[in-house]
C-alpha positions as CSV (number, residue, x, y, z in Angstrom):
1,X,0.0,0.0,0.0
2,X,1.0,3.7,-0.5
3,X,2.5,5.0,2.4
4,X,0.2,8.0,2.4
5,X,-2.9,6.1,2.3
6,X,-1.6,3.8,5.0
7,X,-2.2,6.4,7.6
8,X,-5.3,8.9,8.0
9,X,-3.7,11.5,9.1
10,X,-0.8,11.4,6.2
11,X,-3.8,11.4,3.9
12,X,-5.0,14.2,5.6
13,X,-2.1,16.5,4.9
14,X,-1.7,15.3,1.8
15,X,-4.6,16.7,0.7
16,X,-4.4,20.1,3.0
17,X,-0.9,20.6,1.0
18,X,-2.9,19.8,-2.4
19,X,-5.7,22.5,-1.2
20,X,-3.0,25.0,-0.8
21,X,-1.5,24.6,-4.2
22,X,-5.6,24.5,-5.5
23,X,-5.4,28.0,-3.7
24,X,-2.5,29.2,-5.5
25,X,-3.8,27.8,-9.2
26,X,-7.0,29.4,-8.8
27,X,-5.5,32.5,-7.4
28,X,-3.3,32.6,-11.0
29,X,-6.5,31.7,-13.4
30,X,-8.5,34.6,-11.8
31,X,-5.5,37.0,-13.3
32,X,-6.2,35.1,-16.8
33,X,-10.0,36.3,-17.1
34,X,-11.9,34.6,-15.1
35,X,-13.5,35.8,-11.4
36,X,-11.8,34.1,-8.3
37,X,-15.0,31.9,-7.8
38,X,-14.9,30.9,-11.2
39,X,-11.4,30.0,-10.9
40,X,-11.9,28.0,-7.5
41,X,-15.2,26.3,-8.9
42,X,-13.2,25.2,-12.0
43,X,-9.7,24.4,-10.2
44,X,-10.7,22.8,-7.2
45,X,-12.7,19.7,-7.5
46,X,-10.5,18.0,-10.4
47,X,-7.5,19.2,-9.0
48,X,-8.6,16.8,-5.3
49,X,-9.0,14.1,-7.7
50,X,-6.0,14.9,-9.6
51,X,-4.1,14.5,-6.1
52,X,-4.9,11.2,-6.1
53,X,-3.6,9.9,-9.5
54,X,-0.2,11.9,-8.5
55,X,-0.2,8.7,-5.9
56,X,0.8,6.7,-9.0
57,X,4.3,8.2,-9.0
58,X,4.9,6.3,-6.0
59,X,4.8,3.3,-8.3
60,X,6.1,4.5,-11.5
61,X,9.2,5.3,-8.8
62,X,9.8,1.7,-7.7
63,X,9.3,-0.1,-11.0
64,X,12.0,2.7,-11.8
65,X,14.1,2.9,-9.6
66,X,17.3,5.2,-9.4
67,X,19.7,3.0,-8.7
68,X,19.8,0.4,-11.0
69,X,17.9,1.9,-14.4
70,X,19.7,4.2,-16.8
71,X,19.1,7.7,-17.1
72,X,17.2,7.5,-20.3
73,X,14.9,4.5,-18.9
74,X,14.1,6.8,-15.8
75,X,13.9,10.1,-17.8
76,X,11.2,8.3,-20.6
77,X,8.9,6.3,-18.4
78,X,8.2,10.1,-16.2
79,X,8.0,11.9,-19.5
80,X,5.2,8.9,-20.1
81,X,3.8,9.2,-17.0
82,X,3.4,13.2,-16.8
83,X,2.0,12.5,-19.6
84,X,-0.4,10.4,-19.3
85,X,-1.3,11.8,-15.7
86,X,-1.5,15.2,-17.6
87,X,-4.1,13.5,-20.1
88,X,-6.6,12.2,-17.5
89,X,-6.3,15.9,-15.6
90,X,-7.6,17.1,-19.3
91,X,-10.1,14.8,-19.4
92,X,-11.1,15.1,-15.5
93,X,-11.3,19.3,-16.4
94,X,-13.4,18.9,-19.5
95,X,-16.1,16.5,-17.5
96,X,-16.0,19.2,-15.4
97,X,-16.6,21.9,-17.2
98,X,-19.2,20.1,-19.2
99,X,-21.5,19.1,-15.5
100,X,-20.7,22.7,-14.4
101,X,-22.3,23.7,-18.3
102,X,-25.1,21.4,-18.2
103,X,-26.6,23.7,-14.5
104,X,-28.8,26.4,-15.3
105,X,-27.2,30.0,-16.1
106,X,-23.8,28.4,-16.7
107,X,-23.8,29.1,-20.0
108,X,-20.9,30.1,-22.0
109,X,-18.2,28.2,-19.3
110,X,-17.0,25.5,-22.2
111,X,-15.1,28.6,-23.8
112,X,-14.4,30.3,-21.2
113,X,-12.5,27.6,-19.2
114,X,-11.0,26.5,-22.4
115,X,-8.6,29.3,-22.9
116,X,-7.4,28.1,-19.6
117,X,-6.1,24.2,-21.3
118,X,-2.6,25.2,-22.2
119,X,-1.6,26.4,-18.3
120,X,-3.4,24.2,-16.9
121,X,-1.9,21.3,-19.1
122,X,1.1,22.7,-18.4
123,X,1.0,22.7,-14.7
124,X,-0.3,19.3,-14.1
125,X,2.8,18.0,-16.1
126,X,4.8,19.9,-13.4
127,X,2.9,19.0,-10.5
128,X,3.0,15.1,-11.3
129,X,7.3,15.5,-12.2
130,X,7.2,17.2,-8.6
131,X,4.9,14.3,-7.3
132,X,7.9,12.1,-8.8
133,X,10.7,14.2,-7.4
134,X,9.3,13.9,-3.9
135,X,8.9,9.9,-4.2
136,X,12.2,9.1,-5.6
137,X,13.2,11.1,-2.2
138,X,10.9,9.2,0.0
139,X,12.4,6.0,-1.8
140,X,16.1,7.5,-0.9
141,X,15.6,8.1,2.5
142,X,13.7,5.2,3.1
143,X,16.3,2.5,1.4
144,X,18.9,5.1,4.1
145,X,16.6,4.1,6.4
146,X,16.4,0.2,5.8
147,X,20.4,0.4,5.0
148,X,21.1,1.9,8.4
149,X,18.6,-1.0,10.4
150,X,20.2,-3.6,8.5
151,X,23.7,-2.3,9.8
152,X,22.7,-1.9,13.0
153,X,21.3,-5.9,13.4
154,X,24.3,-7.0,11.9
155,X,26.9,-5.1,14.3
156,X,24.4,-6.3,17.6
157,X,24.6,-9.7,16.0
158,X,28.3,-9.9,15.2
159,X,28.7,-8.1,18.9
160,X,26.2,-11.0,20.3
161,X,28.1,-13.7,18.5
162,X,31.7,-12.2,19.7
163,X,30.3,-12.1,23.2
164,X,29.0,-15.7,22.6
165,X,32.3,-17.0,21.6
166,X,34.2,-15.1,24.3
167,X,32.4,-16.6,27.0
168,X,32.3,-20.3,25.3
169,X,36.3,-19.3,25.6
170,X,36.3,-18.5,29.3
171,X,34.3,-21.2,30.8
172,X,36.9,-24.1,29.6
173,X,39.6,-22.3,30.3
174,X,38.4,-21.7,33.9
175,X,37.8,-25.6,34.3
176,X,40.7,-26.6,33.4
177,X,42.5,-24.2,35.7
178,X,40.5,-25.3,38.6
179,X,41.0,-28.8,37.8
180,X,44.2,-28.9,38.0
181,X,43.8,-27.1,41.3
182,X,42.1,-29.9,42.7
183,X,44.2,-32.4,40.9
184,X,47.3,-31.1,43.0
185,X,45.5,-31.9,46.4
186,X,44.8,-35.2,45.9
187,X,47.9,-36.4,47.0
188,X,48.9,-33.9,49.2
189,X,45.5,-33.3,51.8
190,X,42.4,-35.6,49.5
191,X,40.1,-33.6,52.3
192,X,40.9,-30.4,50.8
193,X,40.7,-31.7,47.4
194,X,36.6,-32.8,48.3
195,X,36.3,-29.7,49.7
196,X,37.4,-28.1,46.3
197,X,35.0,-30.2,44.3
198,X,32.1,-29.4,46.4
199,X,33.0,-25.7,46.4
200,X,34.0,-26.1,42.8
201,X,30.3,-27.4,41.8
202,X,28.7,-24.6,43.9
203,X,30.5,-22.2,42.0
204,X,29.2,-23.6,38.3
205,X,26.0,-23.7,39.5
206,X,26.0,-20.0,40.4
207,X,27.6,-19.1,37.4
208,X,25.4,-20.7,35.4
209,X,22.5,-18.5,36.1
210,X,24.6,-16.1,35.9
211,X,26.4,-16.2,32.8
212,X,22.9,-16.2,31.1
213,X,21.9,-12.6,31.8
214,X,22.9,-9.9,30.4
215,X,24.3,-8.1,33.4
216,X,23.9,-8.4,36.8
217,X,24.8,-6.4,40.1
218,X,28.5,-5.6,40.7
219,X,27.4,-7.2,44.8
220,X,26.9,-10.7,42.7
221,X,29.7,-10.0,40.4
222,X,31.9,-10.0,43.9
223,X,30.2,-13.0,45.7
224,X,30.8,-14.7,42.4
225,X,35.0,-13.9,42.6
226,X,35.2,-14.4,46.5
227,X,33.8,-18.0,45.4
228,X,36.6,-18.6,43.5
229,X,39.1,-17.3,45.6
230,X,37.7,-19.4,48.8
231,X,38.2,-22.1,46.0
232,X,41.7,-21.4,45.3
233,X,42.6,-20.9,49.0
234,X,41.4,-24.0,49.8
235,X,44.6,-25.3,47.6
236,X,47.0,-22.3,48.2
237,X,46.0,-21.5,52.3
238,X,48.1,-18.9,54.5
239,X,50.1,-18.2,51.0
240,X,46.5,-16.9,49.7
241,X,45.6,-13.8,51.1
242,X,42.8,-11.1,50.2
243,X,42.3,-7.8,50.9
244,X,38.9,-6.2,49.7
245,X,38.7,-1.8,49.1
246,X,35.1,-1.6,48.0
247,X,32.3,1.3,47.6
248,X,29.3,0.3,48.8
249,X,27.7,3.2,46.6
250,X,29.1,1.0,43.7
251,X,27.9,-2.5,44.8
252,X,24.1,-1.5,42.9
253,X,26.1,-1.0,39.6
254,X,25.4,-3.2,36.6
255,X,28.2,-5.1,35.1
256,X,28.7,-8.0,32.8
257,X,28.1,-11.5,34.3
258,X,32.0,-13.3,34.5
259,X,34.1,-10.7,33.7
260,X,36.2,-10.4,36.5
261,X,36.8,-13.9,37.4
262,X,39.5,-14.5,34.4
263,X,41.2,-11.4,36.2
264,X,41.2,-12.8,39.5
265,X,42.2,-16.1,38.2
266,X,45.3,-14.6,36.2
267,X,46.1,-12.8,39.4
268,X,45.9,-16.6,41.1
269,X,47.3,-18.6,38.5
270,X,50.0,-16.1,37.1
271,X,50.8,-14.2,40.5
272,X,50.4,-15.7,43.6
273,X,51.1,-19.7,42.4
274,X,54.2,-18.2,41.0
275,X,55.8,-16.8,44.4
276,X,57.4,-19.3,47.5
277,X,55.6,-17.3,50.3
278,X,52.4,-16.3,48.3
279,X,51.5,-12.8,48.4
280,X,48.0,-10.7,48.8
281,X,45.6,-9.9,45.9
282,X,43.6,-6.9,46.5
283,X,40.0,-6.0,44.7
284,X,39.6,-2.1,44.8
285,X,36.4,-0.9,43.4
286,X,35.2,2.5,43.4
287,X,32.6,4.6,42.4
288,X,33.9,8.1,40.4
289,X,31.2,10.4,39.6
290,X,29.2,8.3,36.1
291,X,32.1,6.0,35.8
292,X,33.2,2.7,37.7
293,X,36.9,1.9,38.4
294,X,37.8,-1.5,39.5
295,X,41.1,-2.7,40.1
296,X,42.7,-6.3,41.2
297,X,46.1,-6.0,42.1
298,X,48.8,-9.0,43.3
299,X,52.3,-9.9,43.9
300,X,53.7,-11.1,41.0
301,X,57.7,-12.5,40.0
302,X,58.5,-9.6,37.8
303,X,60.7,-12.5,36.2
304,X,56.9,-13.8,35.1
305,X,55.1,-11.0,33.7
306,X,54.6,-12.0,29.9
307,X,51.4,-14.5,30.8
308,X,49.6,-12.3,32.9
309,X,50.0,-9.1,30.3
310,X,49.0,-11.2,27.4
311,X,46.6,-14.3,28.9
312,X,43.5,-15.3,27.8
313,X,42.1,-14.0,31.1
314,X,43.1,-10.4,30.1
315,X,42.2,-10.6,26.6
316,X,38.9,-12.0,27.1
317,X,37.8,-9.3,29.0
318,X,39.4,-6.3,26.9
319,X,37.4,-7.9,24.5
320,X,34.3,-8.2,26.4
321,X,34.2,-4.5,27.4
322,X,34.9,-3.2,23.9
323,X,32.2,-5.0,22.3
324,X,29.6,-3.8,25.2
325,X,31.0,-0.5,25.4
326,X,33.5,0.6,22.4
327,X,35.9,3.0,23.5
328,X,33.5,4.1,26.6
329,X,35.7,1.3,28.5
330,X,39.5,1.0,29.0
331,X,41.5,-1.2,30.8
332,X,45.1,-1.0,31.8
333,X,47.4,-3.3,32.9
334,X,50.6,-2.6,34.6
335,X,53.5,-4.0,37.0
336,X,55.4,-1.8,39.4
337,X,57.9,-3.2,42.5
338,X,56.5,-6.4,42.0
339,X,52.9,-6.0,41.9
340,X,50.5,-6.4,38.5
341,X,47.8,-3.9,38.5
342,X,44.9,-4.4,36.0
343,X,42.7,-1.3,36.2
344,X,38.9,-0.9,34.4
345,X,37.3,2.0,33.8
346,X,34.1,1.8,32.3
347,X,30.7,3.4,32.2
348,X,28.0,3.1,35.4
349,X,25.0,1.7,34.5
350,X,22.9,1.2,37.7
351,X,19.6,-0.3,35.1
352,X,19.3,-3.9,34.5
């Protein structure tokens, strides 16, 4: 359907905007001998029905379209259809003036609106090439229109299918971490290694939920870290320790599910396993004005550095937060005296 007869109120201005140019007609046939309600009696009723068959350029647009005919395709079939259009106006006029004859006193009309044919030939020919002007612009923005949709659904599904595969990459990764965690108990204290399985199966559970929504409270996103790391101290004991900085104003925050247990784990597996006597991991997490900064910090052996700047645990989640948030997020990453520092700074969002 035409997308002006789709809606009332489109139709409706349609036609106001053809009564103005009705106004403007008969305004110029009064200066051509005839009175003004002459010229409004004679302009106005053909010229409503006359709005109707400039609807047809709508059509002669899409079976011509722009893009893909030639300039002498597109340039004949509106010469034909101006034509044509300007034809039934004629015709429309001349039943006109013939009913407005046929009423008593009207005598004379047939000549009089006569002398009017070649002006008003001549501007329905350019009222139906403007009708086709306007459509082949409605066509343009529209197909702008569908263009820009169709590029938007295919960034959120390449950014949905990125996210997807980066969180298919984390959760193997993880497990295979955490089994060899429990793996190196077994020998050494088999009640500590139980103990790490049942923890271990809380913890899937948990993130199960969680790592199918979209984003969930930075609170969670913290219970769901401390569960690891009561998993990992289980293995590593006095040599594990934890110190927590946190904003309670930030804990209502909304963050993506996951994303800070690869960091916590690279700061486990890459830091602390790598030192004698251990060392402390601390979780700093602040709220700055519209922005949330959260930081995990540990000893590291500055001897050790190259897997925890380049893991899988830091790359995942720089490449997490860039497909959520483009360059709205940054994280840095950074050793100093024998701490690794990974900092994120990235956009508060307190709406689920």
């Amino acid at each position: 359907m035409h997308p002006i007869l789709a809606r009332p109120a489109r139709l409706a201005s349609y036609l106001a905007g053809w009564l103005v140019v009705g106004a403007l007609i008969a305004g110029a046939v009064s200066r051509r001998g005839l009175s003004v309600s002459e010229a409004v009696v004679f302009v106005l009723p053909p010229l409503l029905v006359y709005a109707f068959i400039c609807l047809s350029a709508w059509y002669v647009c899409r079976a011509v379209p722009l893009r893909t005919s030639g300039a002498l395709r597109v340039l004949a079939a509106c010469s034909l259809a101006a034509a044509v259009a300007a034809g039934l106006w004629f015709g429309l006029a001349l039943a006109w003036v013939a009913l407005l004859e046929s009423m008593p006193g009207r005598d004379g009309l047939a000549e009089a609106y006569g002398q009017q044919t070649p002006f008003l030939l001549s501007v329905a020919v350019l009222l139906f090439l403007l009708a086709l002007a306007v459509h082949y612009l409605v066509l343009a923005f529209e197909e702008t229109r569908e263009a820009d949709r169709q590029r938007l659904a295919l960034q959120v599904h390449a950014r949905d299918a990125e996210l997807r595969a980066l969180r298919a990459q984390l959760n193997p990764h993880f497990l295979y971490n955490c089994l060899n965690s429990i793996g190196a108990l077994t020998t050494v204290d088999p009640s500590g290694a139980r103990r790490m399985c049942l923890m271990l199966g809380e913890f899937l559970r948990t993130t199960l939920h969680a790592g199918a929504l979209a984003r969930i409270a930075l609170a969670d996103e913290l219970a769901l870290a401390d569960r690891f790391l009561s998993i990992e101290q289980v293995r590593f004991g006095s040599r594990l320790e934890i110190e927590r900085r946190i904003d309670e104003a930030a804990l209502s925050a909304r963050v993506p599910p996951l994303f800070l247990q690869p960091l916590v784990e690279n700061a486990v597996i890459h830091g602390i396993a790598s030192l004698l006597d251990g060392g402390i991991i601390l979780l700093d997490v602040r709220r700055a004005g519209g922005r949330l900064v959260i930081a995990i910090e540990n000893a590291c052996d500055p001897e050790l550095l190259t897997p925890m700047r380049h893991g899988t645990g830091l790359t995942n989640v720089r490449d997490r937060l860039h497909a959520l948030f483009g360059s709205a997020a940054t994280m840095t990453a950074r050793a100093h005296q024998g701490r690794f520092r990974v900092e994120l700074n990235l956009p508060l969002s307190v709406d689920d």
